[in-house]
C-alpha positions as CSV (number, residue, x, y, z in Angstrom):
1,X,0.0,0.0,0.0
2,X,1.3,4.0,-0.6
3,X,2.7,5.2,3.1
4,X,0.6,6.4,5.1
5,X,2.1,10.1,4.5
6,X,1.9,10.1,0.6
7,X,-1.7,8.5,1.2
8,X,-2.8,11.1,3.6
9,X,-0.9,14.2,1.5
10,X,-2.3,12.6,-1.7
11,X,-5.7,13.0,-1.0
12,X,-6.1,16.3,0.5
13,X,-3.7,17.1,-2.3
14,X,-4.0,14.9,-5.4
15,X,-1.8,17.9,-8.1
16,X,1.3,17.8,-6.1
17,X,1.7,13.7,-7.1
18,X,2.1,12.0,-10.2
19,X,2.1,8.5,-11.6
20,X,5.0,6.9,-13.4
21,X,4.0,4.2,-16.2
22,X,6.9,2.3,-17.3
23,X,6.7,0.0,-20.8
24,X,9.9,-2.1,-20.7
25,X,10.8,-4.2,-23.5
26,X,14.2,-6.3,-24.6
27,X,15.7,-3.4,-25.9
28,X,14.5,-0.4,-24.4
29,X,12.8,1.2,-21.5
30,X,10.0,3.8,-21.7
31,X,9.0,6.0,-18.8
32,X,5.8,8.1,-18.8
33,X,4.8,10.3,-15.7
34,X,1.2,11.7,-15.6
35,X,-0.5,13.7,-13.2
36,X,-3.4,12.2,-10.8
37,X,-5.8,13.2,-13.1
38,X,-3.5,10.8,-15.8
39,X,-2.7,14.3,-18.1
40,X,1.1,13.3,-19.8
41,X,3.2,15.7,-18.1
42,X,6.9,14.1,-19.2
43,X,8.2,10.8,-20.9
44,X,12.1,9.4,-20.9
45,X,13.8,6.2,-22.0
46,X,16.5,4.3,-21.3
47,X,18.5,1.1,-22.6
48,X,17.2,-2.5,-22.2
49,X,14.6,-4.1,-19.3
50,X,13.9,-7.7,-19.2
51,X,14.9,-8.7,-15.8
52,X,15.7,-12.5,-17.2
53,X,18.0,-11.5,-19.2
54,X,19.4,-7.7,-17.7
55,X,22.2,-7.7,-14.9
56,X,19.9,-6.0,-12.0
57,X,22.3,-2.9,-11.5
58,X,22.6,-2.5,-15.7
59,X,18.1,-2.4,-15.5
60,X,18.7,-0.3,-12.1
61,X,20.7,2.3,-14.1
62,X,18.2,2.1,-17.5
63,X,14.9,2.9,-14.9
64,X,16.6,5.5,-13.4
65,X,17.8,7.4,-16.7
66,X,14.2,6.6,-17.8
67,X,12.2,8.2,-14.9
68,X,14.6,10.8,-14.3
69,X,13.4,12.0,-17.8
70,X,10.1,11.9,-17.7
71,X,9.4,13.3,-14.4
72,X,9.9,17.1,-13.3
73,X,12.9,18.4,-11.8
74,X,10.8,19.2,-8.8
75,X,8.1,16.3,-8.6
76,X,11.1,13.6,-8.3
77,X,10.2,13.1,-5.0
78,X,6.6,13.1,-5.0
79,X,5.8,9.7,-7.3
80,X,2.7,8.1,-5.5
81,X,2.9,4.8,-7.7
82,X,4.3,2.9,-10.7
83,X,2.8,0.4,-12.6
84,X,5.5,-1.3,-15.1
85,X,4.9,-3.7,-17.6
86,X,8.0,-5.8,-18.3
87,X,9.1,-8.0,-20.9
88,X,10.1,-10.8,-18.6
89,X,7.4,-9.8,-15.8
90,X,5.7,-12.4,-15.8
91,X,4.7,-14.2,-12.7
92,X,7.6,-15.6,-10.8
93,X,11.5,-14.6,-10.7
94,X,11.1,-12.0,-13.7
95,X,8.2,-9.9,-11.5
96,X,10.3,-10.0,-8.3
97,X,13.4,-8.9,-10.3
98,X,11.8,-6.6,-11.5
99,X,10.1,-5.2,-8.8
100,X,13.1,-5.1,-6.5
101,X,14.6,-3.1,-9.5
102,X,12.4,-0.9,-9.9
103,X,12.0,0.3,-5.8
104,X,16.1,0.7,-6.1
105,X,15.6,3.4,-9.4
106,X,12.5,4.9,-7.3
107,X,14.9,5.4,-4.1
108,X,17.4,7.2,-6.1
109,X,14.6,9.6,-7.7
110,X,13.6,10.0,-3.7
111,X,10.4,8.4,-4.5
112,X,11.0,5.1,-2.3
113,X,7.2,5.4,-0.5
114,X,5.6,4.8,-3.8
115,X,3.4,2.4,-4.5
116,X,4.4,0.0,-7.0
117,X,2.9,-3.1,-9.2
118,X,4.8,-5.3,-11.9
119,X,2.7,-6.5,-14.9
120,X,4.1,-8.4,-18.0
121,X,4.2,-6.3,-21.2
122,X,0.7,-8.1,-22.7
123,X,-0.8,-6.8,-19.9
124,X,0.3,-3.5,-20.0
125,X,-0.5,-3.1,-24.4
126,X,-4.1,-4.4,-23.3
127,X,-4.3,-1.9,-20.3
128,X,-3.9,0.6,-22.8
129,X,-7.2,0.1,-24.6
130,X,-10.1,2.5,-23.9
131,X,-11.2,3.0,-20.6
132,X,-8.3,0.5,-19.4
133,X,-10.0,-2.6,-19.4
134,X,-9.8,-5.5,-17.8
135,X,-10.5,-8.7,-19.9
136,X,-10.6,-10.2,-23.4
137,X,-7.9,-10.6,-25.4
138,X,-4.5,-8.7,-26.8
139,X,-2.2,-9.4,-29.4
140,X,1.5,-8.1,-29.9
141,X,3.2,-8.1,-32.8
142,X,6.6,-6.2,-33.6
143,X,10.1,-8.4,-33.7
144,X,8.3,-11.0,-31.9
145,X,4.5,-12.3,-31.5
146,X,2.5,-13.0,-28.8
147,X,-1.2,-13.1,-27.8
148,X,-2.7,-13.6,-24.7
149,X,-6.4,-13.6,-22.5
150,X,-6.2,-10.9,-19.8
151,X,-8.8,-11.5,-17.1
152,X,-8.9,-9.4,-14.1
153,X,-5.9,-7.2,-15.9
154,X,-3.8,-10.5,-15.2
155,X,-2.5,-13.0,-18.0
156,X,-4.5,-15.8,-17.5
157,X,-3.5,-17.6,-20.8
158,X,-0.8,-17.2,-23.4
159,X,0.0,-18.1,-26.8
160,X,3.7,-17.9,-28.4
161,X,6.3,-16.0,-27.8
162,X,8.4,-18.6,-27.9
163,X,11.5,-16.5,-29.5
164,X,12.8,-16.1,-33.1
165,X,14.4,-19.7,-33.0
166,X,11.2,-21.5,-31.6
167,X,8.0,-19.4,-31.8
168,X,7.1,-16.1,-32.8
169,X,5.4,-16.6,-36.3
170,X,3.7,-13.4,-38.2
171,X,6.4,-11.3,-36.0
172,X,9.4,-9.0,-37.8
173,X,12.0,-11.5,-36.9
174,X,9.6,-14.2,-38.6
175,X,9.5,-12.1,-41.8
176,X,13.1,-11.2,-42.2
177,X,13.9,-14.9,-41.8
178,X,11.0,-16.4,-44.8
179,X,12.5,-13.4,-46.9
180,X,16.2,-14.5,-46.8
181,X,14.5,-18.5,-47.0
182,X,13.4,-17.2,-50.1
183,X,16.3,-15.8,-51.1
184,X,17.9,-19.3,-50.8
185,X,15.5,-21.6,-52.4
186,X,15.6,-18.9,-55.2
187,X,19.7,-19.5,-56.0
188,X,19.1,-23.6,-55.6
189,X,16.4,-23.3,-58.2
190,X,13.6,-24.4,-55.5
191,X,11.7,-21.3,-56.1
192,X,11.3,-17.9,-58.0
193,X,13.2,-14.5,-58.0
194,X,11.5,-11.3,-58.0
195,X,11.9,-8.2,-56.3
196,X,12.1,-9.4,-52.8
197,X,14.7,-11.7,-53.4
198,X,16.5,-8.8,-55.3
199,X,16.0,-6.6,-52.7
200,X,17.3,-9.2,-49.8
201,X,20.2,-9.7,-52.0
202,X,21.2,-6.6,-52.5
203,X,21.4,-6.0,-48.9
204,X,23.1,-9.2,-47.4
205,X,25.2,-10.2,-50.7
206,X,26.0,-7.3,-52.9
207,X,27.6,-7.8,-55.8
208,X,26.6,-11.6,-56.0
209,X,26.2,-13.9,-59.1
210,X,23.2,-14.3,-61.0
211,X,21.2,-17.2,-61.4
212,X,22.5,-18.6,-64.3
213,X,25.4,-18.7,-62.6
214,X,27.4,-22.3,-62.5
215,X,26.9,-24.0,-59.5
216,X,29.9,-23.5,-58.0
217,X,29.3,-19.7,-58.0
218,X,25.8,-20.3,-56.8
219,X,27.5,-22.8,-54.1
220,X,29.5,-19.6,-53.5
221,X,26.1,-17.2,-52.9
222,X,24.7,-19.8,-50.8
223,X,27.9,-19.8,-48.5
224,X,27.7,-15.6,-48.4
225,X,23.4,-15.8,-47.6
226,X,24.1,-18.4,-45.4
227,X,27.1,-16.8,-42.9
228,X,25.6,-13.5,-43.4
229,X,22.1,-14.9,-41.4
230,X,24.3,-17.3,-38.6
231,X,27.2,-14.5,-37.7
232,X,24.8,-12.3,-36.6
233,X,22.2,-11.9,-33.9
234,X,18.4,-12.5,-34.5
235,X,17.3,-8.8,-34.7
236,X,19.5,-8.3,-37.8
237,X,16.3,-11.0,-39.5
238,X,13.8,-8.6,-37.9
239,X,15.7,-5.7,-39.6
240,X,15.2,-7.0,-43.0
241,X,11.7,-7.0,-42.6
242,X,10.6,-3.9,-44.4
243,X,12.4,-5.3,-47.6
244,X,9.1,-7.7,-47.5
245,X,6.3,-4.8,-47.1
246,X,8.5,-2.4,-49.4
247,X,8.5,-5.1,-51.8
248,X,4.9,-6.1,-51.4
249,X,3.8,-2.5,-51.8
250,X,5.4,-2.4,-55.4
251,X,2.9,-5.6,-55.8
252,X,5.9,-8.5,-55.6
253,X,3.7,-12.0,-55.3
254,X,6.0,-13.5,-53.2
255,X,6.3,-10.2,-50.8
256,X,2.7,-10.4,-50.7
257,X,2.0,-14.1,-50.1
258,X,4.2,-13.6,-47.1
259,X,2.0,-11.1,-45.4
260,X,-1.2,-12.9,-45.7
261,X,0.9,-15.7,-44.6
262,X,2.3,-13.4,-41.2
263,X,-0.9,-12.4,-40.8
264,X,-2.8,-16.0,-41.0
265,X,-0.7,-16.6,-38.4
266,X,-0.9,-14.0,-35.9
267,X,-5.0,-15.2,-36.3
268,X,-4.8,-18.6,-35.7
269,X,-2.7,-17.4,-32.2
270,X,-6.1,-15.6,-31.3
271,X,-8.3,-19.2,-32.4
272,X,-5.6,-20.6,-29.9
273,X,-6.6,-18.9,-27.1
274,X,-10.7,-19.9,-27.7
275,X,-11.4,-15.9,-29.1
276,X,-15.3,-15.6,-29.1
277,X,-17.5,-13.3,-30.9
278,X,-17.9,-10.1,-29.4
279,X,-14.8,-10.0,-27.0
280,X,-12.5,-7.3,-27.3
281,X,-8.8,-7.2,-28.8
282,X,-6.0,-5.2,-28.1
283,X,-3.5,-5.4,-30.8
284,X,-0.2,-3.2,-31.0
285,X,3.2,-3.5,-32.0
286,X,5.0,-2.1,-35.0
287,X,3.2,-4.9,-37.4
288,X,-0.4,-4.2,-36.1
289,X,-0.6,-1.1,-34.1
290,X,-1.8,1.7,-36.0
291,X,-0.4,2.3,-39.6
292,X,1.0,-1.1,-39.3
293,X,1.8,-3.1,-42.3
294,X,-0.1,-6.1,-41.2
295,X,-3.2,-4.1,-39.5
296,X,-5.2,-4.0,-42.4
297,X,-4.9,-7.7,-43.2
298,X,-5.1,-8.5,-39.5
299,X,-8.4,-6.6,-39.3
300,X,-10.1,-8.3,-41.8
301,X,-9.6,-11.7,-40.1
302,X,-10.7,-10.5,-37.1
303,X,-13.6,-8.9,-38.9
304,X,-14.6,-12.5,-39.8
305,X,-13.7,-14.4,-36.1
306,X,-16.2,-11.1,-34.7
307,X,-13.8,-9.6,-32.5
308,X,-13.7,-6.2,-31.6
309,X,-10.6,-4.9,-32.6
310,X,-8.6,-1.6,-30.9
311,X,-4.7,-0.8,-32.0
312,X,-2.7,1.3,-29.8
313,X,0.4,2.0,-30.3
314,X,2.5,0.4,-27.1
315,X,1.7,-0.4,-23.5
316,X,2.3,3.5,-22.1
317,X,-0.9,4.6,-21.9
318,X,-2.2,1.0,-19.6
319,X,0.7,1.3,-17.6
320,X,-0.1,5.1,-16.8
321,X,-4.2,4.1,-16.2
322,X,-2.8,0.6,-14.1
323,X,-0.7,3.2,-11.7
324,X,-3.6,5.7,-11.4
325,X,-5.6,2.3,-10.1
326,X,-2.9,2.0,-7.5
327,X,-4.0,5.1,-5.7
328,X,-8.0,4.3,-5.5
């Protein structure tokens, strides 16, 4: 609960307190501090924020660069509660890591009374609907896919997100991946060029042979496509994921096949977790949130399955409405 000071100045004062909501993904942390009415007042960021996979003082020092931008000079001391929605905050070691993490950044703002509540990320992007509900269903989709029920604002079933070597169909990282697949089955003859497998190969072998190449020089191409896609980490697939929509906006079959393909898939995680007609859904992510490439395609199939569908654009605006709940 908020100390009993902040509680009692809180209420016979609610302007002189603000909320912190904090959206905390693999690669970066965003901080957004409202007002008690939930008004924006100041956002910050910092670097990466899953506790399973962050040293505790490296996401210690990220929180703190983050909150120290987004709230006022002169309010630092006066945050009444944080609700943060972690990659990696789930229920069990992730949520107390990051919990403990995020009371050590508060202390050093000289905010440690505050109230504060650790959510995973799906339940934050779902928060963020209108009116901050409570239950149906959300579905994230940017370098990785995931979908899940929220019931009670808590996860109560998930689908996916089983990471770019296991899981994570329909997601950037899926996309980037089937592009440079393409790419190969086009040099051993197993499938068609076109412009996506231009563009891909312009990008991770520049200057290669053709393919009427021999097949030593295609054995050659193969070798540079293949080493490119191991010596690297998994984001640099995600990366080349606009060469697909690029490629499918100048009307490349193959670029477009593998959109309705992303996007088929991304549905059949919502058939997964028993959707019903009528239930809500919370989609974001740089694939479906809004102006995504896949948001239009996604739409229609949820069109079909009857679910009422809202994009947002990332988890800030639940995490902000979660901590405002914190003070009720």
């Amino acid at each position: 609960m908020l100390s009993e000071s902040i509680n009692h100045d809180l209420a016979a004062s609610p302007d002189r307190y603000v909320l912190l909501g904090l959206d905390v993904g693999g690669t970066r942390t965003r901080a957004y501090c409202a007002d008690a009415t939930g008004r924006l007042i100041g956002t910050g960021e910092g670097g990466p924020g899953n506790p399973l996979s962050v040293k505790p003082d490296d996401l210690v020092r990220h929180l703190s660069a983050a909150m120290t931008a987004a709230v006022p000079a002169g309010l630092r001391g006066k945050v009444a509660a944080v609700a943060g929605g972690f990659a990696g905050g789930g229920p069990g070691r992730g949520r107390v890591a990051a919990a403990s993490c995020v009371a050590r950044a508060l202390a050093e703002l000289g905010s440690a009374g505050a109230e504060i509540e650790v959510y995973g990320d799906a339940e934050v992007a779902f928060a963020s609907g209108a009116g901050a509900p409570a239950d149906g269903l959300v579905l994230i989709a940017g370098t990785g896919a995931t979908a899940a029920r929220i019931g009670g604002r808590r996860s109560v079933d998930v689908v996916d997100g089983h990471g770019w070597l296991l899981g994570d169909e329909g997601s950037g990282f899926w996309l980037g991946r089937e592009a440079v697949r393409a790419a190969l089955w086009a040099v051993d003859g197993r499938g068609p060029g076109g412009l996506l497998v231009d563009r891909v190969l312009e990008r991770i072998a520049p200057g290669g042979v053709g393919f009427d190449a021999s097949p030593a020089e295609r054995h050659r191409l193969r070798d540079v496509i293949a080493n490119w896609a191991y010596a690297r980490p998994p984001a640099a697939l995600g990366a080349l994921s606009p060469l697909v929509t690029e490629a499918a906006g100048d009307g490349d079959p193959a670029a477009l096949a593998l959109l309705d393909h992303a996007a088929d898939e991304l549905a059949d995680k919502l058939t997964a977790l028993d959707a019903r007609p009528g239930e809500l859904l919370v989609a974001t992510g740089g694939l479906i949130g809004p102006g995504g490439p896949l948001a239009a395609r996604l739409a229609v199939r949820v069109e079909s399955m009857g679910l009422r569908m809202e994009a947002v654009r990332d988890g800030g605006a639940g995490a902000v409405a979660l901590a405002g709940l914190l003070t009720h």
